[in-house]
GUGUZA-286814 format. One record per residue: residue in one letter; residue number from 1; x, y, z of N, C-alpha, C in turn. Coordinates in Angstrom, 3 decimals. Atoms other than C-alpha are relative to their C-alpha. Example, Ala and Ser with C-alpha at 12.3 -4.5 7.8 and 13.67 -1.06 7.14 Angstrom:
REM residues 2
type->A seq->1 n.xx->0.890 n.yy->-1.190 n.zz->0.000 ca.xx->12.300 ca.yy->-4.500 ca.zz->7.800 c.xx->0.900 c.yy->1.200 c.zz->0.000
type->S seq->2 n.xx->-0.820 n.yy->-1.190 n.zz->-0.060 ca.xx->13.670 ca.yy->-1.060 ca.zz->7.140 c.xx->-0.770 c.yy->1.090 c.zz->0.730
This chain:
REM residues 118
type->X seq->1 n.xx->-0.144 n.yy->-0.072 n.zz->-1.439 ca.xx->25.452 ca.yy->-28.563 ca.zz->-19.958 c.xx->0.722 c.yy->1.311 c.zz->0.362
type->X seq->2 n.xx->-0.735 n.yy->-1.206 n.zz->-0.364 ca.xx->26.240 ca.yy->-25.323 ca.zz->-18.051 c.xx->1.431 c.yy->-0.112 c.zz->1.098
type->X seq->3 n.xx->-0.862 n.yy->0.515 n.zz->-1.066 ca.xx->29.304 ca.yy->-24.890 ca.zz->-15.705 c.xx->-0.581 c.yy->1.255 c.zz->1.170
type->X seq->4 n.xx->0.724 n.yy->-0.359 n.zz->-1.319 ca.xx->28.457 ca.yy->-24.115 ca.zz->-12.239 c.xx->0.204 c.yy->2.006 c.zz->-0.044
type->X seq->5 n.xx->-0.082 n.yy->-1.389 n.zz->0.168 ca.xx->29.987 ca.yy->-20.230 ca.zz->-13.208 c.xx->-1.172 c.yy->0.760 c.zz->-0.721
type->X seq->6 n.xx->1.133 n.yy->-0.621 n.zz->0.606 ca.xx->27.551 ca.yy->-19.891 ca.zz->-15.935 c.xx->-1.689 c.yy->0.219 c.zz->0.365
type->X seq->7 n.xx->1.132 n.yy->-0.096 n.zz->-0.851 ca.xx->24.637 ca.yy->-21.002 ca.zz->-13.834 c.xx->-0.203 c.yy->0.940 c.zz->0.692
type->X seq->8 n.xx->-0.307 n.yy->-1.481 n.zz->-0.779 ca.xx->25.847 ca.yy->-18.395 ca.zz->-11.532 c.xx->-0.601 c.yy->1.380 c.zz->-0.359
type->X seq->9 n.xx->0.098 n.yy->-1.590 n.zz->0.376 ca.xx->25.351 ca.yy->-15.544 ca.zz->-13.656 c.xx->-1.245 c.yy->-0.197 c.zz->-0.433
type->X seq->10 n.xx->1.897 n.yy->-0.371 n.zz->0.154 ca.xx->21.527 ca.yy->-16.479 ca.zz->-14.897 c.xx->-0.721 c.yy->0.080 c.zz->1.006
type->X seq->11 n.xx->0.935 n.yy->-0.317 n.zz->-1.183 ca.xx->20.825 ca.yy->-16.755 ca.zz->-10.984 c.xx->-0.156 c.yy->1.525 c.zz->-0.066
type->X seq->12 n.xx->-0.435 n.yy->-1.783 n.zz->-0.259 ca.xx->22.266 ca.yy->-13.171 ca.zz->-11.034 c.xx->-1.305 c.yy->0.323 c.zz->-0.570
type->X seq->13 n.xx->0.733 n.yy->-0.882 n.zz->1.417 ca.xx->20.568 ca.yy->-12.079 ca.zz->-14.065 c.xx->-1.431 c.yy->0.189 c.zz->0.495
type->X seq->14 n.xx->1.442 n.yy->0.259 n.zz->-0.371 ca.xx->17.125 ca.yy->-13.691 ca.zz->-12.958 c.xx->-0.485 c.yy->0.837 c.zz->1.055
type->X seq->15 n.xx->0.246 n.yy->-0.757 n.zz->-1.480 ca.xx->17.322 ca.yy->-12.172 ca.zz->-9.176 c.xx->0.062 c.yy->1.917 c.zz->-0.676
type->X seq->16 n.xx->0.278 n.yy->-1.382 n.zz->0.729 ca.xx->17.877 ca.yy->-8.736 ca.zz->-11.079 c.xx->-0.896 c.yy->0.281 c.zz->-0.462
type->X seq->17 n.xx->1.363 n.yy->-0.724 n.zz->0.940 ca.xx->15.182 ca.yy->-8.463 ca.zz->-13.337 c.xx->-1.012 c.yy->-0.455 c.zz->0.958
type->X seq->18 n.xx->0.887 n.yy->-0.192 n.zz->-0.860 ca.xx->13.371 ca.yy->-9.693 ca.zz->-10.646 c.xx->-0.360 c.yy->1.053 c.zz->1.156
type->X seq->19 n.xx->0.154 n.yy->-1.198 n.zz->-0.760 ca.xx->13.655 ca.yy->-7.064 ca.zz->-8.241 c.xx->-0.349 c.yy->1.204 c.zz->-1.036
type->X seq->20 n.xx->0.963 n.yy->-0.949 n.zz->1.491 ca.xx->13.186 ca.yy->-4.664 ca.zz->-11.643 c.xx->-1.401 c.yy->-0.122 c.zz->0.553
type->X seq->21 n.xx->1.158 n.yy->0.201 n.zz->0.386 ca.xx->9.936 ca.yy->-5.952 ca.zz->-12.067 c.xx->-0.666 c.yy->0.552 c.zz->0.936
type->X seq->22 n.xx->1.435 n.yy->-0.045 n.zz->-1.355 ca.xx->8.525 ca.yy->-6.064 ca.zz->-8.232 c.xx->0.240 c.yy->1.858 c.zz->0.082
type->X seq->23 n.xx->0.197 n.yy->-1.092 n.zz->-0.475 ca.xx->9.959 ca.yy->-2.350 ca.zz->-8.075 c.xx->-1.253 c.yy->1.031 c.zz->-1.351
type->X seq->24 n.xx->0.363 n.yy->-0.788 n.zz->1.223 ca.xx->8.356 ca.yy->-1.127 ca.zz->-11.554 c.xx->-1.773 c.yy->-0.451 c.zz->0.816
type->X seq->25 n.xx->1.516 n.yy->0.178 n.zz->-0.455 ca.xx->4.946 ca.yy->-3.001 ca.zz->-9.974 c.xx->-0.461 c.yy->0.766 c.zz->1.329
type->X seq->26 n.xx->0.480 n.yy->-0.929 n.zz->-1.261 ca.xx->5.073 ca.yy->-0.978 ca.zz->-6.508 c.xx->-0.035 c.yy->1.261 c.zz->-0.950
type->X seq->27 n.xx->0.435 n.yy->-1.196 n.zz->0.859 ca.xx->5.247 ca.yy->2.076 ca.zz->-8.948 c.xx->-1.181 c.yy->0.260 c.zz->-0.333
type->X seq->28 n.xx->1.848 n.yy->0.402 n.zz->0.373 ca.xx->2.120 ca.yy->1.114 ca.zz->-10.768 c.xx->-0.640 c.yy->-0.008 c.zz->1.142
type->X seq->29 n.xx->0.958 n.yy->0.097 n.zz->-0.740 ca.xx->0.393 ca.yy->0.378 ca.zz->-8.145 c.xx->-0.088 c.yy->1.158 c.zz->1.087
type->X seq->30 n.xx->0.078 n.yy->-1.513 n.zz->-0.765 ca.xx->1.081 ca.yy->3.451 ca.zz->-5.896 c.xx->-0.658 c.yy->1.141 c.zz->-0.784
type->X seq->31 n.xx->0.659 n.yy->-1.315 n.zz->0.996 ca.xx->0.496 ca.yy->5.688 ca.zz->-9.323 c.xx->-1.418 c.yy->-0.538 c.zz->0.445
type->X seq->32 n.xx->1.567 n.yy->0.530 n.zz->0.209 ca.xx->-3.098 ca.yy->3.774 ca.zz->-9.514 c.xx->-1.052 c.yy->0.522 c.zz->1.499
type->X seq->33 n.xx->0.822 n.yy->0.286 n.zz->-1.654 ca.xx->-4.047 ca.yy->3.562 ca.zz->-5.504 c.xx->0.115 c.yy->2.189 c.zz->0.113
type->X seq->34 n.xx->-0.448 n.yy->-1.397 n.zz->-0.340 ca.xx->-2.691 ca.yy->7.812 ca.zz->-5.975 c.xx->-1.076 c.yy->0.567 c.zz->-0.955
type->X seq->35 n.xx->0.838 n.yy->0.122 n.zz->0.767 ca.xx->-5.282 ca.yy->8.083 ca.zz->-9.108 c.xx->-1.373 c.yy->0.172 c.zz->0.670
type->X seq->36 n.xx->1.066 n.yy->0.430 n.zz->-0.815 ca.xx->-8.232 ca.yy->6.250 ca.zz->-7.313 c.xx->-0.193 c.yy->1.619 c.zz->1.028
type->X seq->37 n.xx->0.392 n.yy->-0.581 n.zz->-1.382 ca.xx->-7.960 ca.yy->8.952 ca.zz->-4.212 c.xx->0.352 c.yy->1.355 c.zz->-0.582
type->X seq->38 n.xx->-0.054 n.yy->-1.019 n.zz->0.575 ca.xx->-7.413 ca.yy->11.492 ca.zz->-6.642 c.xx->0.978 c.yy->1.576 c.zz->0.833
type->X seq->39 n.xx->-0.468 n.yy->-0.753 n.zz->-0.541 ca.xx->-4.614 ca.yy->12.910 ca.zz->-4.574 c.xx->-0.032 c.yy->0.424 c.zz->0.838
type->X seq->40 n.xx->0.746 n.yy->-0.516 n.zz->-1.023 ca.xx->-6.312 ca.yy->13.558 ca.zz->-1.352 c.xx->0.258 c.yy->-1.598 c.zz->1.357
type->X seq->41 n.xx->0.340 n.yy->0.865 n.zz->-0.881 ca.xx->-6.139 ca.yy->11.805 ca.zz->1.834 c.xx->-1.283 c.yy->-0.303 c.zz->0.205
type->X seq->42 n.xx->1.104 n.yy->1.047 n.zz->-0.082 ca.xx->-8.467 ca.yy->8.534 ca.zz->2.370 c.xx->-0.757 c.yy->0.412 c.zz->1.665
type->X seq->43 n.xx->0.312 n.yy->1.180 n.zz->-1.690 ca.xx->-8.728 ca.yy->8.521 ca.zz->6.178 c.xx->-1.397 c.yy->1.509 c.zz->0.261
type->X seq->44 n.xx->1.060 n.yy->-0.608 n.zz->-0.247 ca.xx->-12.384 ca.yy->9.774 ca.zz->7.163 c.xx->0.312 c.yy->1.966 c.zz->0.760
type->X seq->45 n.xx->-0.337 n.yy->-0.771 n.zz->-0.312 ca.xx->-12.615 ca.yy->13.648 ca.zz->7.950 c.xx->1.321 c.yy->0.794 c.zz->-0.640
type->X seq->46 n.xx->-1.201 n.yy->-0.899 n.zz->0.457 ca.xx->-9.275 ca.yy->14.665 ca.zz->6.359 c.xx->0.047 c.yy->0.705 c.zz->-1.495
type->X seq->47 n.xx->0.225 n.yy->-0.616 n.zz->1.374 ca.xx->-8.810 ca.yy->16.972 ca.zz->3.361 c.xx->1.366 c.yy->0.875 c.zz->-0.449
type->X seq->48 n.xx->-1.438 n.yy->-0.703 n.zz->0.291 ca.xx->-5.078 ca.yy->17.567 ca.zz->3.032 c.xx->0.423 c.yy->-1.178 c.zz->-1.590
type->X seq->49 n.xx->-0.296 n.yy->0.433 n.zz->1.062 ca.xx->-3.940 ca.yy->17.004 ca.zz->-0.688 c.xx->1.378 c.yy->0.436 c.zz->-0.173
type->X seq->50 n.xx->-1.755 n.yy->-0.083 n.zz->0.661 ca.xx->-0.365 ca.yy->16.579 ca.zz->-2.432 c.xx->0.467 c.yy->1.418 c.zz->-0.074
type->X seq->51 n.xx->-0.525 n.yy->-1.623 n.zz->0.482 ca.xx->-0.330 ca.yy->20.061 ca.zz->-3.347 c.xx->0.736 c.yy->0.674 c.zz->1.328
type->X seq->52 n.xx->-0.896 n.yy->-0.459 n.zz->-1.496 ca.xx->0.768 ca.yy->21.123 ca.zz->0.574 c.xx->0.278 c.yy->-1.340 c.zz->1.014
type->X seq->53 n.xx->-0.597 n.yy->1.014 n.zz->-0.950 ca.xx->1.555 ca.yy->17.590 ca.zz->1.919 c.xx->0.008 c.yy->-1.483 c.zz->-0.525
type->X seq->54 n.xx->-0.715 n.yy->1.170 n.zz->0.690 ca.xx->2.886 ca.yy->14.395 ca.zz->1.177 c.xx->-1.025 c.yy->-1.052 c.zz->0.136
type->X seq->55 n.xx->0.659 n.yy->0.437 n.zz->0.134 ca.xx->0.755 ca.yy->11.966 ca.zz->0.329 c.xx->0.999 c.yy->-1.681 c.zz->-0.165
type->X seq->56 n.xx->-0.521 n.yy->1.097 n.zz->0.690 ca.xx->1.336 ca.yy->8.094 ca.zz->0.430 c.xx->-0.528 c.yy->-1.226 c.zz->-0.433
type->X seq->57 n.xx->1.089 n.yy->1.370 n.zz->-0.244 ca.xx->-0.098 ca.yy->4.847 ca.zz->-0.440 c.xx->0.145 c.yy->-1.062 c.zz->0.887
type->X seq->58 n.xx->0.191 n.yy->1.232 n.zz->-1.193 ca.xx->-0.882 ca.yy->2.514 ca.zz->2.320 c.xx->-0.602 c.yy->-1.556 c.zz->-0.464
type->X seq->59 n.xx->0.488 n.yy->1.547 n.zz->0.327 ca.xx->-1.206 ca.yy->-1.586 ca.zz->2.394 c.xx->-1.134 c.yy->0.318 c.zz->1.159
type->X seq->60 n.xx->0.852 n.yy->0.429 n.zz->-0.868 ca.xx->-4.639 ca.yy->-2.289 ca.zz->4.117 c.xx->0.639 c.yy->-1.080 c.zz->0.530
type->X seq->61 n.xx->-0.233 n.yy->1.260 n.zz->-0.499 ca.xx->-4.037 ca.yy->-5.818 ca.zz->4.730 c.xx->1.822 c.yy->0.254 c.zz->-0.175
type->X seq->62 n.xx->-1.723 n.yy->-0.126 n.zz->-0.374 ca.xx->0.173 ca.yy->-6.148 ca.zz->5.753 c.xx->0.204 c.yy->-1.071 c.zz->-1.883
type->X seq->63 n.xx->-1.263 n.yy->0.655 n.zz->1.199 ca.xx->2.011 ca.yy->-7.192 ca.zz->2.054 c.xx->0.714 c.yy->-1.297 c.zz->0.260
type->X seq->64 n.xx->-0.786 n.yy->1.569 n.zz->-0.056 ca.xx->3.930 ca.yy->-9.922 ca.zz->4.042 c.xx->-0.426 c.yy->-0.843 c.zz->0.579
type->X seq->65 n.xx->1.103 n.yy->1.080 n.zz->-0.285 ca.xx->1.122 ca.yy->-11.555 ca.zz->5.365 c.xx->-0.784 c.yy->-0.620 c.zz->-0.755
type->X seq->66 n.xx->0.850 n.yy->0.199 n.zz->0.773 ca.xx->-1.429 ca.yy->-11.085 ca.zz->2.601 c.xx->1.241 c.yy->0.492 c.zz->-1.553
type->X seq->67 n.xx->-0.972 n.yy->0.016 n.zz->1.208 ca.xx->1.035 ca.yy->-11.686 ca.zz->-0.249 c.xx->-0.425 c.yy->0.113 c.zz->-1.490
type->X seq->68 n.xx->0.850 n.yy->-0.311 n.zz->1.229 ca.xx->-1.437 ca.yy->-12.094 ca.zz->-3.044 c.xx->-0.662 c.yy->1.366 c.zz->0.089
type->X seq->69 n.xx->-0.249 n.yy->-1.096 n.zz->-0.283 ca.xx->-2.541 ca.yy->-8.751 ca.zz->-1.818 c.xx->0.673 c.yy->1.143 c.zz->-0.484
type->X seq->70 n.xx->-0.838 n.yy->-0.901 n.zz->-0.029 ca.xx->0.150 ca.yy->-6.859 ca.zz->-2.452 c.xx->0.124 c.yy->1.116 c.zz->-1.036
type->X seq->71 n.xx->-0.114 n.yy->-1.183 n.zz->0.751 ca.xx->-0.236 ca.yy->-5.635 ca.zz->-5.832 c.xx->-1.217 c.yy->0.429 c.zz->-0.408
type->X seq->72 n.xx->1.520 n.yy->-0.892 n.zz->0.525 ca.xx->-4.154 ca.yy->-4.842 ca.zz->-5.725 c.xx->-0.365 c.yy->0.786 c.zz->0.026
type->X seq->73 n.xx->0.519 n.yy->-1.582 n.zz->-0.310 ca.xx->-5.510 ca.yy->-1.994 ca.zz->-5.716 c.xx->-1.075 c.yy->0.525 c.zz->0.759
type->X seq->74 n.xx->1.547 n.yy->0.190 n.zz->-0.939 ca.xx->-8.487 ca.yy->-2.502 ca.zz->-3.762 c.xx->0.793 c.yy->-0.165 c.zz->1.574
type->X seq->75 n.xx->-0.872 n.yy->-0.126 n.zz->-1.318 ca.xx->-5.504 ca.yy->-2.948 ca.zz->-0.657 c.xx->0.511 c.yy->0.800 c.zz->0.235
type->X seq->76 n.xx->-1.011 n.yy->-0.795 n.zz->-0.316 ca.xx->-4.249 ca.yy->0.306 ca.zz->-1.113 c.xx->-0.894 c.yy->1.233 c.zz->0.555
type->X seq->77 n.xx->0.610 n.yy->-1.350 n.zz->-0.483 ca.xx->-5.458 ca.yy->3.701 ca.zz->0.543 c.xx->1.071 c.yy->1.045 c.zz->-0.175
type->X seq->78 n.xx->-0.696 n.yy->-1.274 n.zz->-0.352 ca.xx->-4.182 ca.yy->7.178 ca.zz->0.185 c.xx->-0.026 c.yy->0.612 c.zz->1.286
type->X seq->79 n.xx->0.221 n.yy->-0.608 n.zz->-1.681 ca.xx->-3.083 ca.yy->8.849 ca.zz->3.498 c.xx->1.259 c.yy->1.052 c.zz->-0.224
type->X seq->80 n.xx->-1.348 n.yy->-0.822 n.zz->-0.271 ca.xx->-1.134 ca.yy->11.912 ca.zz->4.268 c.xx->1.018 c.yy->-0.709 c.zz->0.964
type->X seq->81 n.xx->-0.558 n.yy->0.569 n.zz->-1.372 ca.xx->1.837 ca.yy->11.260 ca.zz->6.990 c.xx->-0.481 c.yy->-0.048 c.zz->0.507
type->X seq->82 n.xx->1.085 n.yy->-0.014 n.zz->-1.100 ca.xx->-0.510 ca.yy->12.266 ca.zz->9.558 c.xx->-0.304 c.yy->-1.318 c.zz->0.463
type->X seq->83 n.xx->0.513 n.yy->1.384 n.zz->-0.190 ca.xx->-2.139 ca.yy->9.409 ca.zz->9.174 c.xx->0.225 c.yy->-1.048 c.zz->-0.421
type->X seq->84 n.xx->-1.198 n.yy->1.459 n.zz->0.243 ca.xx->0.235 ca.yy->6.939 ca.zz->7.831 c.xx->0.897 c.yy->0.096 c.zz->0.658
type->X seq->85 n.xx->-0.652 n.yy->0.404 n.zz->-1.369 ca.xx->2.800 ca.yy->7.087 ca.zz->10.445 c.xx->0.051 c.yy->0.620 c.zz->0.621
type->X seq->86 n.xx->0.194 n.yy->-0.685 n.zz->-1.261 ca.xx->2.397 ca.yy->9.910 ca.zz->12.522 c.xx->-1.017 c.yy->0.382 c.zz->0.535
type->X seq->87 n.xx->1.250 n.yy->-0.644 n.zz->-0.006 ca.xx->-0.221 ca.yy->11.093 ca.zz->14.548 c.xx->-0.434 c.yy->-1.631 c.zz->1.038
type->X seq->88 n.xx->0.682 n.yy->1.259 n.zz->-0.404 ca.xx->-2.441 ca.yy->8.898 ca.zz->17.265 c.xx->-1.127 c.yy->-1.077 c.zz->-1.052
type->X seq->89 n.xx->0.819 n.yy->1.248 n.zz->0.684 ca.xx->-4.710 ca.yy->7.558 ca.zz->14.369 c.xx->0.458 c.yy->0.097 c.zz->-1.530
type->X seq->90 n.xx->-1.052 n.yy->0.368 n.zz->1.096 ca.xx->-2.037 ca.yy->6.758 ca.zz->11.699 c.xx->-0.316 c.yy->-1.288 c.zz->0.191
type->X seq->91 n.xx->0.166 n.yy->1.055 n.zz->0.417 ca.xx->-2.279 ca.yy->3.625 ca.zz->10.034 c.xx->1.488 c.yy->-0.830 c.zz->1.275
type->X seq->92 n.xx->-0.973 n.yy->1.393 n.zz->-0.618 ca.xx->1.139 ca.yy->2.098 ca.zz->11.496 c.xx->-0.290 c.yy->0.267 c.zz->1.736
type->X seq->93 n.xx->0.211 n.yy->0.249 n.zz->-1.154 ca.xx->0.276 ca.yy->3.198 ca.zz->15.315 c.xx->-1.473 c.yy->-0.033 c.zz->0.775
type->X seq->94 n.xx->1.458 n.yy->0.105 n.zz->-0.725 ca.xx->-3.334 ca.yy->3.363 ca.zz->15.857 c.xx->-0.810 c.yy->-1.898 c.zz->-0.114
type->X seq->95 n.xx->0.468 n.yy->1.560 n.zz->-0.725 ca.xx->-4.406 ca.yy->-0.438 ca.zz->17.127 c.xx->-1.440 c.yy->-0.071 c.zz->-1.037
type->X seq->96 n.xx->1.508 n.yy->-0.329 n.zz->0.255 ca.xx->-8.070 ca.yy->0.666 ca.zz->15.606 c.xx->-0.447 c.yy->0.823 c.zz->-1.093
type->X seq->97 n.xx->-0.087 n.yy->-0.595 n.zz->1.666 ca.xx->-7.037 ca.yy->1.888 ca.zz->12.207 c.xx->-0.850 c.yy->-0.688 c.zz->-0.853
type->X seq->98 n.xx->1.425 n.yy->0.486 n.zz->0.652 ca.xx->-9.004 ca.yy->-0.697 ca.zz->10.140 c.xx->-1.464 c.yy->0.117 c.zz->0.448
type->X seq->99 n.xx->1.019 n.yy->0.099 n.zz->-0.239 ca.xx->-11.865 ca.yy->-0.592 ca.zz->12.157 c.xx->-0.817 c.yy->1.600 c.zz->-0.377
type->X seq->100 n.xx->0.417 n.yy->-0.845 n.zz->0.408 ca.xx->-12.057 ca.yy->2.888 ca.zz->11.398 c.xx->-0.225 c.yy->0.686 c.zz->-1.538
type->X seq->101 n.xx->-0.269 n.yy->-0.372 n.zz->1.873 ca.xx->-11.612 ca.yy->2.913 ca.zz->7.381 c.xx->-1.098 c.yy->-0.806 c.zz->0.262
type->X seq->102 n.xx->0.893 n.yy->0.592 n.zz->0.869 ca.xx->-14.128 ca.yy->0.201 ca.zz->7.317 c.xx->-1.522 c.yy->0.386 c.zz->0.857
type->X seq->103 n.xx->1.254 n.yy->-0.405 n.zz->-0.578 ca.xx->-17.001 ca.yy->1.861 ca.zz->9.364 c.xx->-0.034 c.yy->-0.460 c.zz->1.260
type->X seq->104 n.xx->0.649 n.yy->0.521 n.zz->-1.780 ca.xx->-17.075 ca.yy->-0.222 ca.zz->12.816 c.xx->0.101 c.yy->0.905 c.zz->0.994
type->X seq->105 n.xx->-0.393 n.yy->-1.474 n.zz->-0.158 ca.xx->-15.942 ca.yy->2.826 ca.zz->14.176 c.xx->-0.938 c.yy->1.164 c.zz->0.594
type->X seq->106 n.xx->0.689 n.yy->-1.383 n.zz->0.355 ca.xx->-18.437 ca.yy->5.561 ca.zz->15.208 c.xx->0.262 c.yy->0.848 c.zz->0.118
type->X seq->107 n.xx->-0.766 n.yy->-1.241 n.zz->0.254 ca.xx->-18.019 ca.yy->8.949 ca.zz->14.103 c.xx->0.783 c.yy->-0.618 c.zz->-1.170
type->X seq->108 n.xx->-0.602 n.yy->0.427 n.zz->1.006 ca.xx->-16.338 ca.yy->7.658 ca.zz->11.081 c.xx->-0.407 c.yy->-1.042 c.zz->-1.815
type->X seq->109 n.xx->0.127 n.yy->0.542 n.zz->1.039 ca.xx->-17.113 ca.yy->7.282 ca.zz->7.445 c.xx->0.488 c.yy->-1.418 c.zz->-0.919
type->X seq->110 n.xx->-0.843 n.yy->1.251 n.zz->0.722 ca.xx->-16.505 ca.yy->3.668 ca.zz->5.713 c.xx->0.503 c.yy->0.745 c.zz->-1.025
type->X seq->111 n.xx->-1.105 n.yy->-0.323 n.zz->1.199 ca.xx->-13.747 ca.yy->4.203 ca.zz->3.262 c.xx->-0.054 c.yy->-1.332 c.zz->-0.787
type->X seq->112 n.xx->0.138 n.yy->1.582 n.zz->0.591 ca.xx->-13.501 ca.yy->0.605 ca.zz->2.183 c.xx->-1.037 c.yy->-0.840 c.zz->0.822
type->X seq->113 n.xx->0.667 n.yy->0.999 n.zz->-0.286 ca.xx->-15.895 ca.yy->-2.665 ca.zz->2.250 c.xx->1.216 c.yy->-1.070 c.zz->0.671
type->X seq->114 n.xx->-0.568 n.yy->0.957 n.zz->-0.292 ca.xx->-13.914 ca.yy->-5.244 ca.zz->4.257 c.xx->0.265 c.yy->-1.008 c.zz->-0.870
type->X seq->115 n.xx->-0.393 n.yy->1.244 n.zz->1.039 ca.xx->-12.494 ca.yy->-7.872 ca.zz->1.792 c.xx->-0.018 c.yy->-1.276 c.zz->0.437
type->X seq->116 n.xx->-0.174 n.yy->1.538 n.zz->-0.429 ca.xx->-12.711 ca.yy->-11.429 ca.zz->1.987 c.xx->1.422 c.yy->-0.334 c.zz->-0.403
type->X seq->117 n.xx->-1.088 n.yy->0.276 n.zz->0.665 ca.xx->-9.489 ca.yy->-12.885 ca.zz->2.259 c.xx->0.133 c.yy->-1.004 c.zz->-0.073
type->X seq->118 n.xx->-0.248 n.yy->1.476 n.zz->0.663 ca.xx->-8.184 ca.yy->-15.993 ca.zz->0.255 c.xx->0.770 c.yy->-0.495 c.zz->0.979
């Protein structure tokens, strides 16, 4: 039998290596989704790469909605800032951002097939 101190410290321990883990898996999965786009912004029309601007990986579907999601790679897009948070058709302020990665859009190349979600 443990005493309530020792319990204590494997919550610790556990909650530690757990945050480890989820940060070592956003790693991976940013290297991979950064791979895939071979360094280059995703969003239709653009052609700014790492080499003169910052590049990041974007959740399609929101992480704390679509939770199984989170560490696929098929949910992630490359985007400069521009178009991950600044800019009228940036992922976090343009209303009409998916519709434009996935083709509904005109004037705009599909980037991704719409996913079915679980």
């Amino acid at each position: 039998m443990y005493t309530k101190k020792e319990q204590l410290k494997f919550i610790k321990a556990y909650k530690k290596n757990k945050k480890n883990l989820e940060e070592e898996c956003k790693k991976l999965w940013r290297k991979i989704v950064m791979l895939k786009a071979k360094g280059k912004c995703q969003f239709p029309g653009c052609n700014k790469t790492e080499q003169y601007n910052k590049i990041d990986a974007h959740h399609i579907y929101s992480k704390g909605r679509f939770r199984h999601m989170k560490y696929d790679t098929k949910n992630g897009l490359a985007l400069c800032v521009d178009h991950h948070t600044f800019g009228k058709e940036a992922a976090h302020t343009d209303i009409f951002f998916k519709d434009k990665i996935t083709g509904k859009t005109q004037g705009y190349k599909t980037i991704i097939i719409k996913q079915k979600l679980l």
